[in-house]
FIFIGU-45920 format. One record per residue (C-alpha): residue in three letters; chain; x, y, z. Coordinates in Angstrom, 3 decimals. Each point is the difference from the previous one (the first is absolute). Layout:
BEGIN
r,c,px,py,pz
ALA,A,X,Y,Z;
...
***
This chain:
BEGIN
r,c,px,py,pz
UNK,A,-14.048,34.761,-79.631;
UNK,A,-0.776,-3.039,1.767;
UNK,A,2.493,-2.551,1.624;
UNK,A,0.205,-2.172,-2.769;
UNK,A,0.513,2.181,-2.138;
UNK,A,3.448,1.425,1.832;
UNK,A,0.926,-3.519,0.409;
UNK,A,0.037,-0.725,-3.693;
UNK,A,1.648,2.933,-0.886;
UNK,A,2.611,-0.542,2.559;
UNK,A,0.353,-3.341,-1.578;
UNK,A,0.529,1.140,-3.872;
UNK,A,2.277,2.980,1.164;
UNK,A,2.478,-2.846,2.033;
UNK,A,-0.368,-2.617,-3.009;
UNK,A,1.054,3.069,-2.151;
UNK,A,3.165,0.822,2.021;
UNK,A,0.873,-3.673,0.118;
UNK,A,-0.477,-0.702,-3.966;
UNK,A,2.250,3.364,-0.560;
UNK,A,2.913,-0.822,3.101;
UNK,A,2.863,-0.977,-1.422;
UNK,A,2.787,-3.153,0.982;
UNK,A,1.981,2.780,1.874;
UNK,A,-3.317,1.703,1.420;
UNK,A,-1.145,-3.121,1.547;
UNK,A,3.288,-0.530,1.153;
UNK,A,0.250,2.944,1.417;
UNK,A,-3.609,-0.348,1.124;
UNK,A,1.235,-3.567,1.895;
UNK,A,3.384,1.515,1.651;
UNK,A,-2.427,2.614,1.598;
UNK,A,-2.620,-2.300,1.540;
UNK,A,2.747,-2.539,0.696;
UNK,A,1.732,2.943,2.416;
UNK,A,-3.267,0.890,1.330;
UNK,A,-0.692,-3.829,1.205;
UNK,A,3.525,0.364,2.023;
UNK,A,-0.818,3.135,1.413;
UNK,A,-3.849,-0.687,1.246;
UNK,A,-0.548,-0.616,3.470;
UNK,A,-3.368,-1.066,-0.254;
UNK,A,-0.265,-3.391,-0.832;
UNK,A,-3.304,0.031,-2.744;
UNK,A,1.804,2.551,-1.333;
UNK,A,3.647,-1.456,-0.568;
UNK,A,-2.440,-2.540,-1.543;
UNK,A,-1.372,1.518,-2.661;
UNK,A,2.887,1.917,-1.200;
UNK,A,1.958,-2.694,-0.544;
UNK,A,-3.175,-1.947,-1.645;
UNK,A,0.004,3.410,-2.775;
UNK,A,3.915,-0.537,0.255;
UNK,A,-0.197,-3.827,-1.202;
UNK,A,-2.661,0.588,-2.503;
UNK,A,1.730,3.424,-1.442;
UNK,A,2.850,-2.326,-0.380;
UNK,A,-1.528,-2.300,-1.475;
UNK,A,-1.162,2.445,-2.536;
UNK,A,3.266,0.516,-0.652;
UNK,A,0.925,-3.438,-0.361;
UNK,A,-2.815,-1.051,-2.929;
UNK,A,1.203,3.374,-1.498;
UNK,A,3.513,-1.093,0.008;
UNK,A,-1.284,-3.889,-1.429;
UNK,A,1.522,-1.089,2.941;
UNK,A,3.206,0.175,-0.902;
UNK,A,1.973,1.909,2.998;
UNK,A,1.183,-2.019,3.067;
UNK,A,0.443,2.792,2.624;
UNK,A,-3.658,1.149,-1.068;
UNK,A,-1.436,-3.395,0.459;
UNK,A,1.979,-0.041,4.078;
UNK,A,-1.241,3.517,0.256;
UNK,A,-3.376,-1.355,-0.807;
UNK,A,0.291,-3.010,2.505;
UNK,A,1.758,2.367,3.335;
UNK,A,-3.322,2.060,-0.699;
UNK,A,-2.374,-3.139,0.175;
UNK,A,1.836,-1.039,3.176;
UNK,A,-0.440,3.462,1.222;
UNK,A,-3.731,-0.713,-0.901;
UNK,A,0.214,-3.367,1.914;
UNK,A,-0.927,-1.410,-3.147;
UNK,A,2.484,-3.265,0.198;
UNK,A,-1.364,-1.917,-3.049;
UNK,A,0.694,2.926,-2.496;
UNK,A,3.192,0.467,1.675;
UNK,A,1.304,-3.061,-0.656;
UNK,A,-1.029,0.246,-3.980;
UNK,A,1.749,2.964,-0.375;
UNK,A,2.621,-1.081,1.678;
UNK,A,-0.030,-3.340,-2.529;
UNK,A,-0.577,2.676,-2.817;
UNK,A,3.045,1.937,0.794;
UNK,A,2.322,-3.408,0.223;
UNK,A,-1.301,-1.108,-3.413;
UNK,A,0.850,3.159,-1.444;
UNK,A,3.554,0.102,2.180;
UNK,A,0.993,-3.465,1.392;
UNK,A,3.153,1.452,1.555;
UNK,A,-2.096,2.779,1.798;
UNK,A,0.756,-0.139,3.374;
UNK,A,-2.341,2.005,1.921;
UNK,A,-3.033,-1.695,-1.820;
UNK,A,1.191,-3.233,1.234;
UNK,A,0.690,1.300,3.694;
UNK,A,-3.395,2.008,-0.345;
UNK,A,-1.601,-3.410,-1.214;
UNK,A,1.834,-1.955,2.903;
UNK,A,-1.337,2.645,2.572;
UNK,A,-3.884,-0.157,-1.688;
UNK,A,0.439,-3.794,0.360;
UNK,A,0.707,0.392,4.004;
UNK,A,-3.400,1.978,0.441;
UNK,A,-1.974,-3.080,-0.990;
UNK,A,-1.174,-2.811,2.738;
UNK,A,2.501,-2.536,1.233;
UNK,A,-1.998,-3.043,-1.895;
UNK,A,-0.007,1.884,-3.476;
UNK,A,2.238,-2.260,-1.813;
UNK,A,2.781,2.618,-1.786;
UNK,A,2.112,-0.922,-3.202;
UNK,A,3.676,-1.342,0.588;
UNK,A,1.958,3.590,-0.040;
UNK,A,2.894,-1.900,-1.549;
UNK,A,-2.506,-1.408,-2.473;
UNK,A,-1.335,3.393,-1.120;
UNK,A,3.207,1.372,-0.627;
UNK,A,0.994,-2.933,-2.003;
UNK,A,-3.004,0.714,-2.140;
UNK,A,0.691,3.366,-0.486;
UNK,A,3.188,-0.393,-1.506;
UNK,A,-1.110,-3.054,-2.347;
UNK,A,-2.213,2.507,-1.087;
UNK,A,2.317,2.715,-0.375;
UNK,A,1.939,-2.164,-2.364;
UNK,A,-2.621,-1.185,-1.966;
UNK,A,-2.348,2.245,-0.376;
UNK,A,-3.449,0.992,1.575;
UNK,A,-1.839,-1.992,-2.109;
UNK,A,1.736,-3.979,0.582;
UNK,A,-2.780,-1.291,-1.622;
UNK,A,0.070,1.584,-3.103;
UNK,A,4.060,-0.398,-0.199;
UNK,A,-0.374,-3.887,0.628;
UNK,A,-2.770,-0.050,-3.045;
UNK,A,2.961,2.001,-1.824;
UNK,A,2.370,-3.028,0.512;
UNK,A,-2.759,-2.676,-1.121;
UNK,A,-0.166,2.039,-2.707;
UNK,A,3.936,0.076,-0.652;
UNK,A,0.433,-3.126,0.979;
UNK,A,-2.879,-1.719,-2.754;
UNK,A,1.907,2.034,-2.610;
UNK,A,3.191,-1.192,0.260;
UNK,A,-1.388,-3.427,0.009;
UNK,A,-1.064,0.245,-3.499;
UNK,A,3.026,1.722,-1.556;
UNK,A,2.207,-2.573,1.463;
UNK,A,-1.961,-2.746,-1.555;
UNK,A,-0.473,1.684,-2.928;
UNK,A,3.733,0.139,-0.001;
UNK,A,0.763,-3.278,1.306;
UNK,A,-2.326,-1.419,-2.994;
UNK,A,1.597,2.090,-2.479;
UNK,A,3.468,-1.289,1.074;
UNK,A,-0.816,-3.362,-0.084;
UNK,A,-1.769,0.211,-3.604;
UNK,A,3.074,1.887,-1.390;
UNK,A,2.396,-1.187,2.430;
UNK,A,1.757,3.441,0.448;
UNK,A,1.905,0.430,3.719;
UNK,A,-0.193,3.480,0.191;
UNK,A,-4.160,-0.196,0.003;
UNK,A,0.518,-2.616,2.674;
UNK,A,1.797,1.985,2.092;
UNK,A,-2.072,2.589,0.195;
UNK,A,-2.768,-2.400,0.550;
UNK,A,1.825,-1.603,2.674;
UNK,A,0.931,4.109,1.487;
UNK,A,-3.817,1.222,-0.427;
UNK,A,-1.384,-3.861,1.782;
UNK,A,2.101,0.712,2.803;
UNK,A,-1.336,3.630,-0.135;
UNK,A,-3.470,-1.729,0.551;
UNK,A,0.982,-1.849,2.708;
UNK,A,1.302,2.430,1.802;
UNK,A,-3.211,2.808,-0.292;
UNK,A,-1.944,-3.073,0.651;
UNK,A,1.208,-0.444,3.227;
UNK,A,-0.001,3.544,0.973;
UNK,A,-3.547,-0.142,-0.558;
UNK,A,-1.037,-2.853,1.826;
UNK,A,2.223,0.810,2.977;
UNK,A,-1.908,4.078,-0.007;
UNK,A,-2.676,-2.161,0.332;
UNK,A,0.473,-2.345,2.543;
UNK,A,1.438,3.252,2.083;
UNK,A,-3.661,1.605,-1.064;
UNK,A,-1.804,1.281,3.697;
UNK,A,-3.422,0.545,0.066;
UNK,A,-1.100,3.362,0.327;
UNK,A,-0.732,1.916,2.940;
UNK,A,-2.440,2.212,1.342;
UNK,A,-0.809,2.341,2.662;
UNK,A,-3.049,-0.071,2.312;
UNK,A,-1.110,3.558,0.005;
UNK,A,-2.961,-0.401,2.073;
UNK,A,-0.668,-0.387,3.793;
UNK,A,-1.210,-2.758,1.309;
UNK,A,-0.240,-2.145,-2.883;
UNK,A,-1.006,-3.412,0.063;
UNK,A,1.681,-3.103,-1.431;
UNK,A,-2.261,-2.610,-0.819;
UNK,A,0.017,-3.802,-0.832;
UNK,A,-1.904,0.733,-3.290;
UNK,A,-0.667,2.549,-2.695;
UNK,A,-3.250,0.951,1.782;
UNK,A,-0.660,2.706,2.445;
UNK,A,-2.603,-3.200,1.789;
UNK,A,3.064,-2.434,0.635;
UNK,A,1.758,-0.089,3.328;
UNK,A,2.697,2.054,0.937;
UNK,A,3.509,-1.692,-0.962;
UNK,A,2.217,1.293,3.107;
UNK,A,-1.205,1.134,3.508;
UNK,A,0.409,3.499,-0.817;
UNK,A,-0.624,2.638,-2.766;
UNK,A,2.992,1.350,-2.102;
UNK,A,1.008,3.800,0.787;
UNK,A,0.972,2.673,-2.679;
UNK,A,3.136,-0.825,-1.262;
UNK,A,0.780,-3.969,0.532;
UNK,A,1.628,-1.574,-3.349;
UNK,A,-0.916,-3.150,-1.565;
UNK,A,0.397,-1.425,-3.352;
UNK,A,-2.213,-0.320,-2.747;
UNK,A,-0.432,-3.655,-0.965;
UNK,A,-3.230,0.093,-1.614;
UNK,A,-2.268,2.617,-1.412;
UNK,A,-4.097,-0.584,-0.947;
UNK,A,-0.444,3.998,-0.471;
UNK,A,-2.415,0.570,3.332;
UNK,A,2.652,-1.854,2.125;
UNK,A,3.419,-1.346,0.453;
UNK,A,1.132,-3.285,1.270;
UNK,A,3.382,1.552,2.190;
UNK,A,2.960,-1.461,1.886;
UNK,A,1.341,1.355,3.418;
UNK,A,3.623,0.202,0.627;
UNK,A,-0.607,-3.188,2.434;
UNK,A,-1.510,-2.323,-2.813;
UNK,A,-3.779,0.343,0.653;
UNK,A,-2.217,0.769,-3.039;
UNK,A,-3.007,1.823,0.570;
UNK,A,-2.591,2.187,-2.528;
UNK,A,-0.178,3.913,0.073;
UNK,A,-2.951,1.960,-1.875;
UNK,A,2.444,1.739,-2.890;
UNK,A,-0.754,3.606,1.068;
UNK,A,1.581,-0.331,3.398;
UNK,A,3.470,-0.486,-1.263;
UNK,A,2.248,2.127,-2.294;
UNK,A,2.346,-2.074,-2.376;
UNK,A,3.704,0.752,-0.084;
UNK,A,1.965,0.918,-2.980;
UNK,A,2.166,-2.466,-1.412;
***
């Protein structure tokens, strides 16, 4: 049997034991190789178990839908362990969207934050956590909710005229007061909605690659937009999208493009 051969086999025999691990296996699987990064010595090593830690958890994590908080921080402590800062930090986000009281994903976040290079500009922690609980009361999707209220909000519109006109036509107080209730029932949804979206942030994203460079244009030929590239795990906000790249903010103002698969968007 030549080399190949083994190699291929190998491979089909490991993708059969990861289609048939289960949530718990992998977890299981992740808690193992996450003690056996703390208790290398050798660097390369320590490496690469937590690397199989972060991606067993991750495992996990898809297996789960993503819907576990301490899995998603277990997930990000192994990428850190990997020195993998950019994944870290969306974990870290993942967790907090889940669980926006979760207080060692926002330390854990905080501490990811302090491994990045003085001039990274880093999101207002006061201004995180304020997002975290708007979005805790309503809702992960804000978008979605505010259409909602439009909705709501064009609805009661219509009955109260149609009420209104009634009440006029047959001159009946009881229809008019209920017009009258339901038109300030508009009102008020109405400006609900239009203050969700005036609060409306853009959307953020992770840089998940090393080195990446910003540029003044969506074109990997136009100049470089700030003096140096971008490390793994700086956070900017999406402001526009043309599928191969994204026009992004820094925390400090300055707008600058990003090819699309160098960043990971956040939930929200």
């Amino acid at each position: 049997m030549n080399n190949l051969s083994k190699i291929l086999i190998c491979a089909v025999c490991w993708a059969s034991n990861a289609v048939a691990s289960s949530p718990a296996e992998l977890l299981d699987q992740a808690i193992d190789a996450y003690d056996a990064g703390f208790a290398a010595v050798d660097r390369d090593q320590r490496l690469r178990q937590f690397r199989r830690a972060e991606l067993l958890f991750d495992q996990a994590a898809q297996a789960s839908d993503w819907g576990n908080a301490s899995l998603c921080v277990n997930l990000g402590n192994a990428a850190l362990g990997a020195q993998r800062v950019g994944p870290a930090i969306v974990a870290f986000h993942r967790a907090l969207a889940i669980d926006p009281g979760n207080r060692q994903a926002r330390q854990n976040l905080e501490h990811a934050r302090t491994l990045l290079p003085d001039w990274v500009p880093r999101p207002d922690a006061a201004a995180t956590g304020i997002g975290s609980l708007i979005g805790s009361l309503f809702g992960a999707s804000t978008q979605r909710s505010t259409d909602r209220l439009f909705v709501i909000a064009a609805v009661a519109f219509l009955v109260a005229a149609l009420l209104l006109a009634v009440a006029i036509r047959t001159d009946r107080k009881g229809l008019r007061n209920l017009g009258a209730l339901i038109a300030a029932l508009w009102i008020a949804v109405l400006g609900v909605a239009i203050w969700k979206v005036q609060l409306a942030t853009p959307p953020l994203a992770v840089v998940i690659l090393p080195d990446t460079i910003a540029r003044a244009a969506d074109s990997i030929n136009s100049p470089a937009r700030l003096p140096e590239p971008l490390p793994s795990g700086a956070e900017v906000q999406v402001m526009e999208d043309r599928s191969d790249w994204l026009r992004v903010r820094l925390f400090d103002g300055r707008d600058a493009w990003l090819p699309a698969s160098s960043v990971t968007r956040l939930p929200g």
